[in-house]
FIPARO-11607 format. One line per 10 residues: number of its first residue (from 0); for each residue x, y, z of C-alpha. Coordinates in steps of 0.2 Angstrom, whole numbers, plus 5000, padded with zeros to 4 digits. Last residue first. Layout:
<marvos>
NUM	X,Y,Z  ...
</marvos>
This chain:
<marvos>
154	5111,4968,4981  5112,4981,4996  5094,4977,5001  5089,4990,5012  5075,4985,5025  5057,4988,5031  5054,5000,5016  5046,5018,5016  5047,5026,5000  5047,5044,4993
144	5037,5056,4982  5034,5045,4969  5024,5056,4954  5007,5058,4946  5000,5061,4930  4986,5072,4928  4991,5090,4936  4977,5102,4939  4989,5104,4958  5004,5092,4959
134	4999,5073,4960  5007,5064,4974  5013,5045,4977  5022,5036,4992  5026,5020,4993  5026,5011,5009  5033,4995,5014  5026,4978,5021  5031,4967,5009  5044,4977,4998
124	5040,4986,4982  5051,4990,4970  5049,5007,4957  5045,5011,4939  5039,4993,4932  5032,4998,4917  5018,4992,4908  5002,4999,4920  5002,5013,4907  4999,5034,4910
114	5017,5036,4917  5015,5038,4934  4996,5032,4940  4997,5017,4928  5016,5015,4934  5008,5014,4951  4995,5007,4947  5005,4991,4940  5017,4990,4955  5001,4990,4965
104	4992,4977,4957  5007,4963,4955  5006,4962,4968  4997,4963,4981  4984,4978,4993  4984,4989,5005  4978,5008,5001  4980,5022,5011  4972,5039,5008  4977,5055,5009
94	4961,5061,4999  4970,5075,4993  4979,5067,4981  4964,5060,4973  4960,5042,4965  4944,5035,4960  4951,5033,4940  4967,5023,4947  4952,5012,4955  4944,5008,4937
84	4962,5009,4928  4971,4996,4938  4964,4980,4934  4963,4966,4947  4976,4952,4946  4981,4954,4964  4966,4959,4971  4967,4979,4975  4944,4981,4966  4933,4978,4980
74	4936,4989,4995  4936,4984,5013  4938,5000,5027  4947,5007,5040  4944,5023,5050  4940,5040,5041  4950,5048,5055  4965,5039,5052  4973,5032,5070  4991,5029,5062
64	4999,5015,5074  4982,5005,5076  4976,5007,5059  4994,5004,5053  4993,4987,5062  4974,4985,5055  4981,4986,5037  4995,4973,5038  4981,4961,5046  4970,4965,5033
54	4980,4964,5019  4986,4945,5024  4968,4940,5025  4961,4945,5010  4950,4961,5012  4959,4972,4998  4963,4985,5012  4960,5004,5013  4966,5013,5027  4960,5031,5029
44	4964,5050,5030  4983,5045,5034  4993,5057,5040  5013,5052,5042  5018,5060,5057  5036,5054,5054  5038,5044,5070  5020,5037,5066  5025,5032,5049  5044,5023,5058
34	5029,5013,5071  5021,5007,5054  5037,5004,5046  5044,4992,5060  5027,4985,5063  5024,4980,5045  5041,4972,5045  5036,4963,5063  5020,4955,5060  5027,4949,5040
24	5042,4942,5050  5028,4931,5062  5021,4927,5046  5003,4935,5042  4989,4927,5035  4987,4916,5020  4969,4911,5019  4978,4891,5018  4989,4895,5032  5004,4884,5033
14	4999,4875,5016  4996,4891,5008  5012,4901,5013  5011,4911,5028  5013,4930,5022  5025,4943,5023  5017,4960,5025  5005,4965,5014  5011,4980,4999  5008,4996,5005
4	5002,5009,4991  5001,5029,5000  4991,5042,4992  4995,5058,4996  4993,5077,5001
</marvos>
């Protein structure tokens, strides 16, 4: 089982969209990997989303795509400047969960989850990607067990 951080797709900059929704390339990234999830027969429990705009529209496209049995729902606590250790302490593998949120939050639970401090930066999220994290059995600290990006960036 696993936990799965996506970071919202592209989003409309403030002026454009002052609750920041989607871009039409923030629509079709999340779509891309949402549609290569279903391919994979990625399982998803449930969708969590931060409830800002642009999480919510990247979380009801993998909604639609993944069908999680637990639905979609809002939790406090995946802003962008939230702390990591309250939600990092909720967490379990086995929940397969998915949780959309910003960064920098999810690069900073991730390393929380990882390496024990939200300090280090151990791996690159893209708008609209997946990272996916597991925790082997009694085990506390947990590990990246693969990515799911819209693109490869050969830089």
């Amino acid at each position: 089982m696993s936990l799965y951080l996506v970071q919202h797709g592209h989003s409309l900059s403030q002026e454009v969209d002052p609750q920041r929704g989607l871009s039409d390339q923030g629509f079709q990234e999340v779509q891309l990997v949402a549609d290569m999830a279903r391919e994979h027969d990625i399982k998803v429990s449930q969708i969590i989303h931060s409830g800002k705009k642009r999480a919510s529209q990247t979380a009801h496209i993998f909604h639609e795509l993944l069908q999680p049995p637990g639905g979609l729902a809002r939790a406090d606590g995946l802003n962008p400047l939230d702390e990591v250790a309250p939600l990092a302490a909720t967490l379990d593998a086995r929940k397969n969960q998915m949780l959309v949120g910003h960064l920098p939050f999810l690069a900073k639970l991730a390393s929380h989850l990882i390496t024990g401090s939200s300090e280090h930066q151990l791996v690159q999220f893209q708008n609209g990607g997946i990272v996916c994290l597991d925790q082997a059995a009694g085990a506390e600290r947990w590990f990246i067990k693969w990515t799911l990006l819209p693109f490869i960036d050969g830089d």
